[in-house]
N, C-alpha and C positions, 0 to 999 in steps of 0.2 A: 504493500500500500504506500502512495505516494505519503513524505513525512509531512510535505503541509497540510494535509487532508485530514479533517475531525476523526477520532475514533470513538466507539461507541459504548455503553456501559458498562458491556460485556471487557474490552480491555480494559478498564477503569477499575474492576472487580476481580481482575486478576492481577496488575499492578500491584492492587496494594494486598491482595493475600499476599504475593513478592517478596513486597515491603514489611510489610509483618512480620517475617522470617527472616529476612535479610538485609535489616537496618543499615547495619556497620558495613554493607556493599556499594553502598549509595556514591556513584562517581557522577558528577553533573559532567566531567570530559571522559567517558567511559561511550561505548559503541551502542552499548544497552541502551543510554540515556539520549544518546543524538539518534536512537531509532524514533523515539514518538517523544519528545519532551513536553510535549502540552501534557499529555496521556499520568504522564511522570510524575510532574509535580501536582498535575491534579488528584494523581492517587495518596499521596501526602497531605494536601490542603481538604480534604473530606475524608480523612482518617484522622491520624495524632496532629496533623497541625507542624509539625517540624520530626527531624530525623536528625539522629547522631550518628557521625559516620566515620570509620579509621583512615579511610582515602587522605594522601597530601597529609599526611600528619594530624588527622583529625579536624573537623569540622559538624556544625549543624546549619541544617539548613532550615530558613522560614520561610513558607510558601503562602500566610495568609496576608491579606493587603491590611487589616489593623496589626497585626504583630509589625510585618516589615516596616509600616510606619512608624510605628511605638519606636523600633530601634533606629530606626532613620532622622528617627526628632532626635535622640537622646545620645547627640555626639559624648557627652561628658564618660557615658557609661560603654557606647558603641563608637569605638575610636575608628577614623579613618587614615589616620598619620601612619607615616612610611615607618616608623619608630614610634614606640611608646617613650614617652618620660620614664628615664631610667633603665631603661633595658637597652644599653647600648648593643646596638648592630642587632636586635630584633626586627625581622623581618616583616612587617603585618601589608597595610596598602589595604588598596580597595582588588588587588585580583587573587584569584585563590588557584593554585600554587602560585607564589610568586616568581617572575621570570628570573632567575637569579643574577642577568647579567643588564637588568635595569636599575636604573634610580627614580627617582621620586619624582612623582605625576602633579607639579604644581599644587595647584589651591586642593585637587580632589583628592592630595593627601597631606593635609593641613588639618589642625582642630586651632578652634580658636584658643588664646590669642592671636596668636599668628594669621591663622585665617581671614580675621577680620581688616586686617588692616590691607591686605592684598587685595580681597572681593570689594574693598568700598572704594580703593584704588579702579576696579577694572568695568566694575556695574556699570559706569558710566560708556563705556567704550563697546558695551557690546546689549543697549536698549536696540529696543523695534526702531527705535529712531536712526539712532547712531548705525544701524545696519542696514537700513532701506536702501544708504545710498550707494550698495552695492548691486542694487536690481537687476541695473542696466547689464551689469559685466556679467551676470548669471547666465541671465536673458542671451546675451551673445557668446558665451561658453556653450550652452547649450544649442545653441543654432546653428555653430561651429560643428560639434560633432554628430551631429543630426546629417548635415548638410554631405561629411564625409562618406556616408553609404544608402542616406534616401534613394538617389536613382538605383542603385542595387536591385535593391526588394530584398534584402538579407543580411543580418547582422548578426553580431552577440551581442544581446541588449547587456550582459555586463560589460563584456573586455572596452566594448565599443563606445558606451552612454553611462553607464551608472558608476563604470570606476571612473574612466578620465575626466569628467564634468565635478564630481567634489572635488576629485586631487587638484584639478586647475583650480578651481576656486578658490580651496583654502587656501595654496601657495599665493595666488595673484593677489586675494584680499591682504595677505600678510606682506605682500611686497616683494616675494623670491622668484627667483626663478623659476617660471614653469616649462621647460623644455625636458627639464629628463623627470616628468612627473611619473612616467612609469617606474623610477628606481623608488618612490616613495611608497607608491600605492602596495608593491608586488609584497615587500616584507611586512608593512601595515595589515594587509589582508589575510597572507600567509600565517600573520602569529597567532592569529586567534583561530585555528585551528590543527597545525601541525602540534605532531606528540613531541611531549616537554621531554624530550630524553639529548643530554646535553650531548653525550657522546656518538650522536649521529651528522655524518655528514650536510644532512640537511641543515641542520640544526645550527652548525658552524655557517654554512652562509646565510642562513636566516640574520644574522646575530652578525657576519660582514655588513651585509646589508643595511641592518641599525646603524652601525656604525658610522656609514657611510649620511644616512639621513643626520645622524647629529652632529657630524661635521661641519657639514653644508649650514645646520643653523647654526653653529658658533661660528664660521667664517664670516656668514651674513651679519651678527650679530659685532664682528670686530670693523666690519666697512662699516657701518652707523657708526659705530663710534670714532672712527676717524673720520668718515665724512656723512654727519646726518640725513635724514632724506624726511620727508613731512608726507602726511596723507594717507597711508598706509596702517592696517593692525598692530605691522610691530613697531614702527613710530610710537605709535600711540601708547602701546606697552611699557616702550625704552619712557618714553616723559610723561607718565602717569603721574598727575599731580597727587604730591602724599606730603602732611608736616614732617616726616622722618627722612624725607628726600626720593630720590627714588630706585627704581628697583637693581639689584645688582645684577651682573650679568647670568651670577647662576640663576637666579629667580625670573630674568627673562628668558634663559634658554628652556628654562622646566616650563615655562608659559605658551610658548610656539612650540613647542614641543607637541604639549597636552592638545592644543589648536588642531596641528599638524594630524593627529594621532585621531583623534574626535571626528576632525572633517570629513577626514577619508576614508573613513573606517565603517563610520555607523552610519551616516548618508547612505552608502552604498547597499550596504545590508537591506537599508529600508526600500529602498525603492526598487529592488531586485525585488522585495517579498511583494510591492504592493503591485507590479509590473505583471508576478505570478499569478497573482489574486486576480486583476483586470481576465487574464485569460481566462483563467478557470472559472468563473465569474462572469461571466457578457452581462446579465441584467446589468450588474453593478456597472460596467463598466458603459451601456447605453443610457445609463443613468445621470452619468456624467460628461457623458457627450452631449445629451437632450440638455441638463442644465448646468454648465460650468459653475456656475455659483456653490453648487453642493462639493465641490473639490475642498472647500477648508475642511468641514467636518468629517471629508472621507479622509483628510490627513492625519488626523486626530485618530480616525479610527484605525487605521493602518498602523498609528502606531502603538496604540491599544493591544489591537489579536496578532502583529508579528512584528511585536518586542524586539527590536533591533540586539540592545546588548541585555541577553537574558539578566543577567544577575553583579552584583559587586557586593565584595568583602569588608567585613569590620573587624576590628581586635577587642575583644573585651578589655576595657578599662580600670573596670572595676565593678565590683558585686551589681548583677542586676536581673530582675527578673521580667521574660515576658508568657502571658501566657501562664503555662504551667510548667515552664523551663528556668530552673538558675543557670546561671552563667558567671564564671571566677573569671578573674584577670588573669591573661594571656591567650583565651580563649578564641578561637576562629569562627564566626561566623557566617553564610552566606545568606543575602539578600534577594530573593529570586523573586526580581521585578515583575519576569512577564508572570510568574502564577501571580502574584496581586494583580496582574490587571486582569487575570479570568478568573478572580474569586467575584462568585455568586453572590455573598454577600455585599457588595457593593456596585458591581454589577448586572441589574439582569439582564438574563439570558444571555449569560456571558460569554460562554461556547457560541455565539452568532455575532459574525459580524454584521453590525447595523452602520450602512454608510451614512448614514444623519443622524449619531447617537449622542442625545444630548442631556445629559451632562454628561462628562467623558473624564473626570479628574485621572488619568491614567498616570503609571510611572516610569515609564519609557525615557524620561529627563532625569530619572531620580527622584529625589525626594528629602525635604528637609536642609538644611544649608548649604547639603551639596549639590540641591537641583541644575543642573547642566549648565555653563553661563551661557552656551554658545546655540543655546532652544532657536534661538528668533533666526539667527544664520540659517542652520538645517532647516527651520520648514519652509523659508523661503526658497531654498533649491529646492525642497521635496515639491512642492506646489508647481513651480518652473517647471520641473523636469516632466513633471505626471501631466500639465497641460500642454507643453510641448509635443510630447507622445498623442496624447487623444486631439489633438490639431493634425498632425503630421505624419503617423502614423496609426491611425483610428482603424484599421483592421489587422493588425500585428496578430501573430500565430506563434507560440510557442510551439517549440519541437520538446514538447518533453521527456520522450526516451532519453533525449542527448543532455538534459537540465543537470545541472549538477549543484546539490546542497554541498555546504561545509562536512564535512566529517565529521568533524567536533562541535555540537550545538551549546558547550557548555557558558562561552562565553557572549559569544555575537551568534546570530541567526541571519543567513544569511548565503549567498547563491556562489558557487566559482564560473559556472558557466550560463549560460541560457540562449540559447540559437534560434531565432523568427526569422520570420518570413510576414511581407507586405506588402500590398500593392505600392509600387516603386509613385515617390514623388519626386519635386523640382528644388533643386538649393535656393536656400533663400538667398546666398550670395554668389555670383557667377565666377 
């Protein structure tokens, strides 16, 4: 059965007998769990509510949308910081296992104090306002590679449209180079589902490839400062008005970084899953042909039922209870965004996607101080690109034999391939 595809009560009820028996099995990057992860965590979230697991050095995970929130308010007790105070070289973060050859993901592993004085620095820089005025250059990234195989009649709506159009984006809003945007996107995409085993050849160029991507922003990052440039993200970063002065260069490389990592990564994801949905889906998607205006709240919902980045990691801080779970300091937690956004309790009829679902509080951005800064950028491409497609290519055909999900759903959801077919159109630019 195809994995985006609902499954039915009957696997839901043998999940969690599964689950019942085989708690401490529980891998959110295990082959089991990237076979049906809805199926997954929903067999969790309508049984105990969380599982304890030995995977990665042990973890539990929360699958209901009040618990996840309860921990997602309660930075003090559910730490996101790359370190806890006092446990020098403790590993924590918001990913579970941690990548052992990265460092620290900016503000999104920050608690306050520190937090605060970064986020009140950046808020300003990345309002619906402050990012409208990148419309235009969306608009024309996407027209651009639209333009590159419309007369065709056939593309890979990923390799071709949903990776290159973030990856240019986020580089060009930031100010860098977009020419070798394939060397960002490939290891960006790559990491969230290749297996964590350091000693595989893969795995060593995975990890060139990083390299390679952080280089490029600290070179970028030493030309500003020799010779500034205006207008741009990471302008705007390097001279972020703060009373303490401003940011140093490691804390704007961790910031373009996070940017860099965020644009291209989960953009992608989304609009692969929602691209898939259009197909499998024709009502939905003459739905939105017949009335464009319904595209805001079909973004909303796309990104509700195919939760871009499933889940993010906490450290216990200190004694806390949710639910009917204690939890001591040092303790790993996982956060498993997309079940809050299919728990029934706050949803109905969750298990359906409703393209006009209104209200939609979903946590697809997060949730709680770490809510995503960079919301208002992605849904403005997610919108761009999805009305581009139903303008320009409004009868697109999935070839889904040849579709290819990630392998690993544990952290991002999300497409490697996807091959259509369309009635060929005309470039908008000659």
């Amino acid at each position: 059965m195809d994995r985006g595809a609902l499954r039915g009560a009957d696997a839901t009820d043998l999940a969690l007998e599964n689950l019942m028996t085989e708690q401490q099995a529980f891998d959110h990057h295990s082959a089991e769990h990237a076979a049906d992860p809805v199926c997954a965590y929903r067999a969790i979230r309508q049984g105990p509510g969380s599982v304890r697991t030995d995977a990665h050095g042990g973890y539990t995970v929360l699958t209901r949308y009040e618990d996840i929130a309860a921990a997602a308010s309660d930075h003090s007790a559910f730490s996101s910081a790359f370190e806890l105070p006092g446990d020098e070289g403790y590993g924590g973060g918001i990913t579970l296992p941690r990548n052992p050859d990265s460092g620290r993901t900016s503000l999104a592993e920050m608690d306050p104090p520190e937090w605060r004085r970064y986020r009140r620095m950046l808020n300003p820089i990345f309002t619906p306002g402050a990012v409208s005025r990148f419309s235009p250059r969306i608009q024309a990234i996407t027209d651009e590679a639209i333009d590159r195989f419309v007369t065709k009649g056939s593309c890979d709506l990923v390799l071709d449209l949903v990776s290159p159009v973030p990856a240019i984006v986020t580089l060009e809003v930031l100010g860098m180079d977009t020419s070798e945007w394939e060397r960002y996107a490939v290891p960006l995409h790559t990491s969230v589902y290749i297996p964590r085993d350091v000693r595989t050849p893969a795995w060593q160029e995975l990890q060139d490839g990083f390299r390679w991507i952080f280089q490029q922003i600290r070179d970028e990052i030493a030309r500003r400062r020799a010779e500034p440039k205006e207008g741009d993200l990471l302008a705007a970063i390097m001279n972020a008005d703060d009373p303490e002065g401003p940011l140093d260069d490691a804390l704007v490389f961790e910031t373009a970084y996070t940017i860099v990592a965020a644009g291209v990564e989960t953009t992608t994801s989304l609009l692969s899953s929602a691209l898939w949905h259009l197909d499998r889906f024709p009502q939905d998607r003459q739905r939105l042909l017949d009335d464009p205006s319904l595209l805001d709240a079909a973004c909303e919902e796309f990104l509700r039922y195919y939760t871009p980045e499933q889940a993010g990691a906490r450290t216990v801080a200190q004694h806390a209870e949710i639910g009917d779970e204690s939890f001591e300091r040092g303790e790993r937690v996982l956060l498993a965004w997309s079940s809050a956004n299919r728990d029934e309790a706050q949803f109905p009829d969750a298990d359906r996607f409703v393209l006009d679902r209104r209200p939609n509080r979903h946590m697809s951005f997060g949730y709680g101080i770490h809510r995503c800064l960079g919301s208002h950028l992605a849904r403005q491409e997610i919108k761009i690109v999805l009305g581009e497609v139903l303008r320009r290519l409004p009868d697109y055909a999935i070839d889904r034999q040849r579709t290819e999900l990630y392998p690993d759903l544990g952290l991002m959801y999300g497409y490697k391939h996807m091959p259509a077919t369309f009635t060929p159109g005309e470039r908008k630019k000659a």
